[in-house]
N, C-alpha and C positions, 0 to 999 in steps of 0.2 A: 504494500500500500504506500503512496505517496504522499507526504503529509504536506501541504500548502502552508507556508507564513501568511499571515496576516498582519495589519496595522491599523492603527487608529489616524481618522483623518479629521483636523479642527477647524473650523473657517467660520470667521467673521463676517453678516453683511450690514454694512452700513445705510443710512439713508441719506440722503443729498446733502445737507446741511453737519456731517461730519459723527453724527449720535449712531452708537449701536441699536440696529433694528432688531437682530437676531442671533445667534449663536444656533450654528451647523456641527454637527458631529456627526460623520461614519467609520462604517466599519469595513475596510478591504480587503478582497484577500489577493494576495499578490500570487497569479495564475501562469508566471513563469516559469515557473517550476513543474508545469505537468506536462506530459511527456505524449506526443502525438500516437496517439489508435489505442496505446494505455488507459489511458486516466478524462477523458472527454466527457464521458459519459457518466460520470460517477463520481459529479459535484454535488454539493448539498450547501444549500443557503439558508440558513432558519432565521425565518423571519415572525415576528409580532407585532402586529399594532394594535394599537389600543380598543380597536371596534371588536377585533377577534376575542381579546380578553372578556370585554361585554358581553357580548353573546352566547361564549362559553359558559361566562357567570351566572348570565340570564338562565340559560336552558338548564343549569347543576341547579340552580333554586327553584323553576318551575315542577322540573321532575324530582326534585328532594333530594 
């Protein structure tokens, strides 16, 4: 198995007048390392947002 590096990425956007609008945070994974007809296929990205977690929650309290 090939294991992928990853890193954290931080970015600032500003709005016209010079004030923080935002703060950006991801998460990369650096795909350099995998190895062509290997490893293509048998990437995995776990992702969450926040709607998913609602819904989840929703549905475990409706059904108890």
């Amino acid at each position: 198995m090939n294991v992928l590096s990853c890193k954290w990425i931080f970015h600032i956007k500003y709005n016209p007048n010079g004030s923080i609008e935002r703060r950006e945070a991801r998460f990369i994974v650096r795909d350099f390392g995998q190895l062509a007809g290997l490893d293509y296929n048998e990437t995995f990205n776990p992702i969450v947002k926040p709607t998913i977690i609602q819904i989840v929650l929703s549905v475990a309290i409706t059904y108890d």
